[in-house]
C-alpha positions as CSV (number, residue, x, y, z in Angstrom):
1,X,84.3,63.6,-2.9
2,X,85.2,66.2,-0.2
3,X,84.6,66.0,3.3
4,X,81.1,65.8,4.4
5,X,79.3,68.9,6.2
6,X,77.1,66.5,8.0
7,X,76.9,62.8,8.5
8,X,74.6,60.5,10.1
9,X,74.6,56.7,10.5
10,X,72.2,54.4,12.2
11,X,70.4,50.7,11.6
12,X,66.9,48.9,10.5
13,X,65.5,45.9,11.5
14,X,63.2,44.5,9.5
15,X,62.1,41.0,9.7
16,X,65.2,39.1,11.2
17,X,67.5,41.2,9.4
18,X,69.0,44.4,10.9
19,X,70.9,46.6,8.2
20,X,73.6,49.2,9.1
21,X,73.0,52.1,7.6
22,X,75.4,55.8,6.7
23,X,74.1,59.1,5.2
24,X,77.1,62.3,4.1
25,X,75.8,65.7,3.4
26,X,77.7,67.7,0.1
27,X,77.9,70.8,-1.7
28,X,75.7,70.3,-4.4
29,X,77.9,69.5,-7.6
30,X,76.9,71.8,-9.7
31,X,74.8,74.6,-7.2
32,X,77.6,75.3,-4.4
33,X,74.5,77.5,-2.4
34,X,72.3,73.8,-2.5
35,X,73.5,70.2,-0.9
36,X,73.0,66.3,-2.2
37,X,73.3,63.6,0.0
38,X,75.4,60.4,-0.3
39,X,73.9,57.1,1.6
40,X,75.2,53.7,1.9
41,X,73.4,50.4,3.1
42,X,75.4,48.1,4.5
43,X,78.4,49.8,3.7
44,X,77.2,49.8,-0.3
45,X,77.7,53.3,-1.2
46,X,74.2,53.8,-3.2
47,X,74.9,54.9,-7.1
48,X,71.9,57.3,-8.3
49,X,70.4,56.2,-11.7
50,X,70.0,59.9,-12.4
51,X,73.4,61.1,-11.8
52,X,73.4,64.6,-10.8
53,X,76.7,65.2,-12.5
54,X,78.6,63.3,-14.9
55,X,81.6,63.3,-12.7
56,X,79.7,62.1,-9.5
57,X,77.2,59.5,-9.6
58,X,76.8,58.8,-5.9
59,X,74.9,62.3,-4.6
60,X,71.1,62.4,-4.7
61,X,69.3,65.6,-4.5
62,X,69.2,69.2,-4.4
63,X,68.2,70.9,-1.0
64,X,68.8,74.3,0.0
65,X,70.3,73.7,3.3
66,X,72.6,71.0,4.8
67,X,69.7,70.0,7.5
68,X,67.5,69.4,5.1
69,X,69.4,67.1,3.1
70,X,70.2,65.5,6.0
71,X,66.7,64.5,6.8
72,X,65.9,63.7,3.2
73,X,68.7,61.1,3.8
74,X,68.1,59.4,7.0
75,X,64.3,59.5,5.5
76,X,65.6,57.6,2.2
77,X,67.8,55.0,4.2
78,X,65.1,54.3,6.4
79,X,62.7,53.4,3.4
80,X,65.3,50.6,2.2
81,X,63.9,47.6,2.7
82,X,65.7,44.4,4.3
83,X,64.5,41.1,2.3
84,X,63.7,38.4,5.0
85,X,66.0,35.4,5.4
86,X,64.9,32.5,3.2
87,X,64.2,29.5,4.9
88,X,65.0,26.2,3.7
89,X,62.3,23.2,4.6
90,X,64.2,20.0,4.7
């Protein structure tokens, strides 16, 4: 992957679990006018089951500026959800 055009990282807390949290904004693979977005949880770059192109499986999306795919990222990796910590009774 190139360099990104925009990047973003932040973290969630959910529960007693905090997650760390890093969004990269692309040319689109295929539509160099569009962008996709790459995010990574807990520095787990996310794979998308629908892979844009066959040659990059890590972008998601296809957004007509880099702002925008921006915010569709930071939107995305604030969805994730941290499980809580099991607890064991003993």
């Amino acid at each position: 992957m190139d360099k990104p055009i925009l990047e973003k990282d932040g973290t969630k807390s959910d529960f007693e679990n905090t997650i760390q949290w890093y969004v990269a904004v692309h040319s689109h693979p295929l539509n160099k006018r569009n962008y996709s977005y790459a995010i990574a949880i807990d520095n787990v770059l996310e794979r998308n089951p629908f892979p844009i192109a066959d040659f990059d499986s890590c972008l998601f999306g296809c957004y007509e500026s880099a702002h925008q795919a921006l915010n569709a990222a930071v939107e995305e990796a604030n969805k994730k959800v941290v499980p809580p910590k099991i607890l064991h009774n003993r």
